[in-house]
C-alpha positions in Angstrom: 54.7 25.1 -12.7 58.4 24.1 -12.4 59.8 22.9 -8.8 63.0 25.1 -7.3 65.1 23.1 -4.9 67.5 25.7 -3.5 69.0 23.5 -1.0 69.4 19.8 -1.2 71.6 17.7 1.5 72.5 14.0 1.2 74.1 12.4 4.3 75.7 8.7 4.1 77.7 6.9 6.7 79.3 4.0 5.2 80.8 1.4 7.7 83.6 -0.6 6.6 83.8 -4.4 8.5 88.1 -4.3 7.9 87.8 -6.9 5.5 85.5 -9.6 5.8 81.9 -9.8 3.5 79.0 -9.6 5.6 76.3 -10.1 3.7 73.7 -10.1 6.5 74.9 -6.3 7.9 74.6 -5.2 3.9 71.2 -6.7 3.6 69.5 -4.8 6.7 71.9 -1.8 5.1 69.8 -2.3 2.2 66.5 -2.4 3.7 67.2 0.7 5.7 68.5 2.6 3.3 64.8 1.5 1.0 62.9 2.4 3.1 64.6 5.8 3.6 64.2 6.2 -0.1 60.4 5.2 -0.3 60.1 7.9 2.9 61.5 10.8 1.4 60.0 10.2 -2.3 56.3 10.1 -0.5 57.0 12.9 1.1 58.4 15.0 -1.8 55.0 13.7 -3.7 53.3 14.9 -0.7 54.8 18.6 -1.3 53.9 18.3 -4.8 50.5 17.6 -4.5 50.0 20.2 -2.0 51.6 23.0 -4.3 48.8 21.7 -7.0 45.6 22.1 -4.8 46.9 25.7 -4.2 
């Protein structure tokens, strides 16, 4: 049974330092942004599996 998506919306804020590398802002950026990732994939799985037990 294909999957529709009629609507799909992707929000990123992306905060520029003015310059300098900061690479310990990134890596909690990074972490963040993971673990929104691994959120919304278990949650789409979730969706799936319910559609298959109906």
């Amino acid at each position: 049974m294909p999957i529709e998506i009629k609507e799909l919306n992707i929000k990123i804020n992306l905060a520029d330092s003015g310059g300098g590398n900061t690479t310990e802002g990134s890596d909690d950026a990074n972490e963040a942004q993971e673990k929104l990732i691994e959120t919304v994939v278990e949650k789409v799985l979730e969706i799936i599996r319910s559609k298959d037990e109906r």
